[in-house]
C-alpha positions in Angstrom: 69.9 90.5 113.0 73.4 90.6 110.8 73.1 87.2 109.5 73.8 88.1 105.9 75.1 85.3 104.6 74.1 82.0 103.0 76.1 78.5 103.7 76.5 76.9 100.0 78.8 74.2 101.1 80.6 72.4 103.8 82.8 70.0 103.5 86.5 68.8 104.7 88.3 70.7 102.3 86.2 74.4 102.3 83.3 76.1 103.0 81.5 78.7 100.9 78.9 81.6 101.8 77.0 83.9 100.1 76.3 87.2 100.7 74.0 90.4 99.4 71.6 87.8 97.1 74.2 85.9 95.7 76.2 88.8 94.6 79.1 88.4 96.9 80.5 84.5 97.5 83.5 84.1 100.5 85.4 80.9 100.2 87.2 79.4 102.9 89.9 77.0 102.8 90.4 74.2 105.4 93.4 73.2 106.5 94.7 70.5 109.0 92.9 69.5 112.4 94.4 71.8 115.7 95.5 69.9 118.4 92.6 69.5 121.7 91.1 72.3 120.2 87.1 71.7 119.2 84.5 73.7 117.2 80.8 72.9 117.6 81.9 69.6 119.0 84.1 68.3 116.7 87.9 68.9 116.2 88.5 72.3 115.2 90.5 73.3 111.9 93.2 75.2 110.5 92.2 77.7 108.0 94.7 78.6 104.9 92.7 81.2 103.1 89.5 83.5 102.9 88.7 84.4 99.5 86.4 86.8 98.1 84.8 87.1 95.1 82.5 89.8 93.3 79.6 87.9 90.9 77.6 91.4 90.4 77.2 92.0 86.6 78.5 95.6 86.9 76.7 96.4 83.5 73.4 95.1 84.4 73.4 96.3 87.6 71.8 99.8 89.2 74.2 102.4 90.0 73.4 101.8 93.6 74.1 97.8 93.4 77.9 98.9 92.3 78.2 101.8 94.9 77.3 98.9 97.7 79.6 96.2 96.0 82.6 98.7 96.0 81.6 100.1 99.5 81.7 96.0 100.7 84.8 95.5 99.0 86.3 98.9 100.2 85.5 97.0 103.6 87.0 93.8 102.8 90.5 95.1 101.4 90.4 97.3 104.3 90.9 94.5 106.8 94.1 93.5 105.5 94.9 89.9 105.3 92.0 87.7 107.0 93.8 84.9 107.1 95.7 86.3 109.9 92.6 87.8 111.0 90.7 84.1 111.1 93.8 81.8 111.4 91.3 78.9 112.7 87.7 77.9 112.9 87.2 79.3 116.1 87.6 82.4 114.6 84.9 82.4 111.6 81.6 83.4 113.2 83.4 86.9 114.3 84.7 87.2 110.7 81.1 87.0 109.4 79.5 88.7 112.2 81.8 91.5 110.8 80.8 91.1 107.1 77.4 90.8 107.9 77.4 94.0 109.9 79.3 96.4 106.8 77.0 94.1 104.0 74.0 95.1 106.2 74.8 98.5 106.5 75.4 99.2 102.7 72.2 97.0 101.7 70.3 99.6 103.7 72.1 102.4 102.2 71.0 101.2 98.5 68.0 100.5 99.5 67.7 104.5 100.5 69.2 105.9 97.1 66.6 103.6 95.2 63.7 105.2 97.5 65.4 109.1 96.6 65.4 107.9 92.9 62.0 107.0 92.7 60.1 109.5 95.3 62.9 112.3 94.8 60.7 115.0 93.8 58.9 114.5 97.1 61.8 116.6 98.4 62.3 119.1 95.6 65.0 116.3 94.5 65.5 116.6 90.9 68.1 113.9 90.1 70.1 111.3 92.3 73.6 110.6 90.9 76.5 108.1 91.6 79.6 107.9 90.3 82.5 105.7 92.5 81.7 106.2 95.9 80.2 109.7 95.7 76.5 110.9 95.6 75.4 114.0 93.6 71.6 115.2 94.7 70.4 117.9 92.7 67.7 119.8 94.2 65.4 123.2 92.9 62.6 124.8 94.3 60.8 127.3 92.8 59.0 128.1 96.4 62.6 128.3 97.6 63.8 130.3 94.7 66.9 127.8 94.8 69.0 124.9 92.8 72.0 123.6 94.5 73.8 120.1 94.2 74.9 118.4 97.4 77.7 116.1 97.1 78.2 113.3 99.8 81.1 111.0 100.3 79.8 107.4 101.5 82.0 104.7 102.3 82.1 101.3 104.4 82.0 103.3 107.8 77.8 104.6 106.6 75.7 105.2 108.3 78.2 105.6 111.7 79.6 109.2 110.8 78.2 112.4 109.3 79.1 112.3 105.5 81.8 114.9 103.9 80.0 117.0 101.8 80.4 119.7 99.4 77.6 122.4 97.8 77.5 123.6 94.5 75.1 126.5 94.1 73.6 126.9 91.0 70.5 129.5 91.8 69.8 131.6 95.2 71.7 131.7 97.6 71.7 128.3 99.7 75.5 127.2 100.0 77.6 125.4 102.2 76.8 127.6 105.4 73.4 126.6 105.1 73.6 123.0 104.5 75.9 122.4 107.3 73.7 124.1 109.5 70.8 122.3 108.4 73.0 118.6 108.5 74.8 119.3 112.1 71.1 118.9 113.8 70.7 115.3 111.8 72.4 112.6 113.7 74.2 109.9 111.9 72.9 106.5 112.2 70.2 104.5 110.8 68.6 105.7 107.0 70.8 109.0 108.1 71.0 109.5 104.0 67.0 109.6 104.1 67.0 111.7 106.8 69.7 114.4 106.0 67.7 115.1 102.5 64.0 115.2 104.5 65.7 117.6 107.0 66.9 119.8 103.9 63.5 119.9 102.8 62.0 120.7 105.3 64.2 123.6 106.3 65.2 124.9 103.2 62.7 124.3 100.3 59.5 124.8 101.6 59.8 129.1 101.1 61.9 132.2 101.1 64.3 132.4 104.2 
């Protein structure tokens, strides 16, 4: 299920959800009735504005809570004006069938870098970093004779399409070449972050090549 969002209020003049536990409100302005059109069997509505707001406190929060606020946002500017996008009430349960589907999405995703932060070293993962809308993963393995960082692009389209990357190589001799090999056999899709850093593992750290 996408249902991601909350109803706070309903009433002539707006409506208000919440979204991604209370972290993300959407506020929706009513406007006249439309003629002979109805809307769960009463007269339908105009509506004159979809605002959102952000109430994450960005200090407070994990790197990972901002990385999925701006990733949701990134989403949400995306789309333009919604106004045009959800001109009347008809037009509101696609409109948060949609957020619900990118909110879901990057829930999951921060769900995954809080699992790598905390069982990291499972996978010869030495530290997870974000910063904006990039993900550093530092890995070393002694077995492996190897240190390299992996850096992966996310944004609002995750987990649908395989992440840029790039490959810094610190020790041995595991760079780009070998990373992409290892990543084209990892379909994107569902925890595909979780995935992509097992499949490295597995293939990479676990002895000399």
């Amino acid at each position: 299920s996408f249902t991601e969002w909350e109803l706070m209020e309903w009433s002539e003049q707006q409506a208000i959800f919440n979204f991604l536990y209370d972290t993300v409100t959407l506020t929706v302005v009513f406007g006249p009735p439309v003629d002979n059109e109805f809307f769960a069997a009463h007269p339908s509505r105009s509506i004159m504005s979809l605002d959102f707001e952000s109430f994450l406190d960005e200090e407070q929060a994990p790197p990972s809570s901002c990385l999925v606020q701006k990733l949701i946002f990134q989403f949400i500017e995306s789309q333009g004006c919604w106004q045009k996008k959800c001109p009347k009430l008809c037009y509101l349960p696609q409109a948060l069938f949609d957020i619900s589907l990118v909110v879901n999405r990057c829930r999951i995703l921060g769900d995954e870098l809080e699992f790598l932060q905390r069982w990291g070293a499972k996978f010869q993962l030495l530290e997870t970093d974000i910063k904006d809308t990039e993900v550093k993963l530092l890995f070393s393995s002694s077995v492996a004779f190897a240190k390299f960082e992996l850096t992966l692009a996310v944004s609002h389209d995750y987990p649908s399409a395989v992440l840029p990357f790039r490959v810094q190589t610190h020790i041995g001799d595991i760079g780009e070449k070998e990373i992409a090999a290892v990543l084209s056999r990892v379909p994107a899709g569902h925890h595909y972050l979780q995935r992509a850093v097992t499949s490295i593992h597995q293939n990479l750290l676990q002895g000399p090549r």
